[in-house]
Phi, psi and omega in degrees: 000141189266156184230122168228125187262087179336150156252340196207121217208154153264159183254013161262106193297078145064109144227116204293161192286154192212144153231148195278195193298128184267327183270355191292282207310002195247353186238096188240345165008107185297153127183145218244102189250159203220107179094034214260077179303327203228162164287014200236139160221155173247166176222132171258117174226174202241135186267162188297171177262175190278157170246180211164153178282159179245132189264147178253025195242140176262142210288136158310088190094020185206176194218049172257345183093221161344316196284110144275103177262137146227158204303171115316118158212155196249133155240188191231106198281126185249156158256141180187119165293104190279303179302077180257107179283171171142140197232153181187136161189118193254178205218110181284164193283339168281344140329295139352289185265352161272004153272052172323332182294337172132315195291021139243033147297126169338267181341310169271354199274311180305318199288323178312290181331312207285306206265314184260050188200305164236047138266336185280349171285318150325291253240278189335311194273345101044266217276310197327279213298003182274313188318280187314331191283312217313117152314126174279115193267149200225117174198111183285137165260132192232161189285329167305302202254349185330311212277007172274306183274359156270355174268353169305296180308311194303314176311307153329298182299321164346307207243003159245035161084000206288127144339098150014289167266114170112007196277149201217130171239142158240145215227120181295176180278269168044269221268323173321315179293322192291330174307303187275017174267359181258111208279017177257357181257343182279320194267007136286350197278115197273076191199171179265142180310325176297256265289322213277323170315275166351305167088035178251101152312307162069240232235115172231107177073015186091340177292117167295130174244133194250120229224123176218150169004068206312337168294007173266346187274105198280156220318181181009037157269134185238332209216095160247142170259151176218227150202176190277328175282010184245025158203167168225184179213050168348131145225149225275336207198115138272086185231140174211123204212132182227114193209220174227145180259142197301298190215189212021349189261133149250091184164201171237163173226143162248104199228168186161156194218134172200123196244102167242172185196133162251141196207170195220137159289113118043305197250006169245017185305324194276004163265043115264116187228152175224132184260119172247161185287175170264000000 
């Protein structure tokens, strides 16, 4: 990688356009860990008992009447953190100081990491594991039928019970563009003429719509809806560290290790739908 040392400079750096985490409203998920030894947690539900018409005639060969008992039972979702990370990087010290302009400081060197690098790594792998749980809708999309087939999806979570309030999209830009090319979509768009300037959609048909990157989006995905309470993003380890080195070294460093895991809780899967192109 080049180190390169003004003779002559601006004091204003270079920074590449950066966006901060795009996923946090989609991953709000409760879950509580107890005993936490390992990169593994389990989450527990409890399935329902069966219902049956009730007989007033006593059951055959037993004196419950009405009554069939079977146990209770529960199953178990297991979680292991798959995503294990780490970054380094030193900055030597006569580097340092003939780099006035700034842009080998311990500080920018983080701030580069962090905003062009592992939120967008997050967040990408985030929508993937939403992508993977999600029922798929198959649709080639056009600016005539998108907002109809993001209203197909709503309809789904509909009719799989998903709450209403907290419903969430995330929209490739792409499709986004094609979305607001749907003149049925700007007058559902709950929002003020500044915001429709702006090109912040925010709240469309009760769904928060997040308009992201199309590479963040995994291949031939144009639209996933969710809800904010049906996945989480556990993250198990955040260490992110900058200094001066104590000894062997003549400079600085920037270093950090970070173990996440994104999930879908088992009994909230059908509030995720995905529309892919054909």
């Amino acid at each position: 990688m080049a180190i390169n040392l003004p003779e002559a400079y601006s004091t204003i750096l270079d920074k590449g356009f950066t966006l901060k985490s795009l996923t946090a409203p989609a991953f709000k998920g409760k879950y509580k860990v107890i005993g936490g030894t390992t990169k593994t947690f389990k989450v527990y539900s409890t399935e329902p008992a069966e219902t049956y018409d009730y007989s007033e005639r006593k059951s055959a060969g037993g004196s419950n009447f009405g009554y069939k008992y079977s146990d209770a039972s529960n199953t178990e979702q297991i979680v292991t953190a798959s995503q294990d990370k780490a970054y380094s990087a030193h900055i030597d010290k006569a580097d340092a100081v003939f780099s006035k302009d700034g842009s080998l400081d311990t500080k920018e060197v983080m701030r580069a990491t962090l905003e062009e690098a592992i939120y967008p790594e997050i967040d990408k792998y985030a929508i993937k594991v939403l992508a993977k749980v999600g029922t798929p809708t198959v649709k080639a999309v056009t600016k005539e039928n998108i907002f109809e087939e993001f209203l197909g999806l709503t309809t789904k979570q509909t009719n799989a019970k998903v709450p209403a309030t907290g419903r969430v999209a995330f929209v490739g830009a792409s499709a986004f563009t094609l979305l607001k090319l749907d003149q049925r979509f700007t007058p559902a768009s709950e929002l003020t003429a500044k915001s429709r300037r702006s090109g912040d959609y925010g709240m469309v048909d009760g769904v928060l719509v997040i308009s992201v990157p199309d590479d963040y989006m995994p291949e031939k995905t144009t639209i996933i809806l969710t809800h904010e309470k049906a996945a989480a993003l556990p993250k198990y380890l955040t260490e992110h560290k900058q200094g001066e080195y104590a000894d062997k070294a003549s400079g600085y460093y920037v270093a950090g290790r970070y173990v996440f895991e994104a999930f879908v809780f088992n009994k909230k899967k059908s509030a995720v739908q995905v529309l892919k192109s054909a």
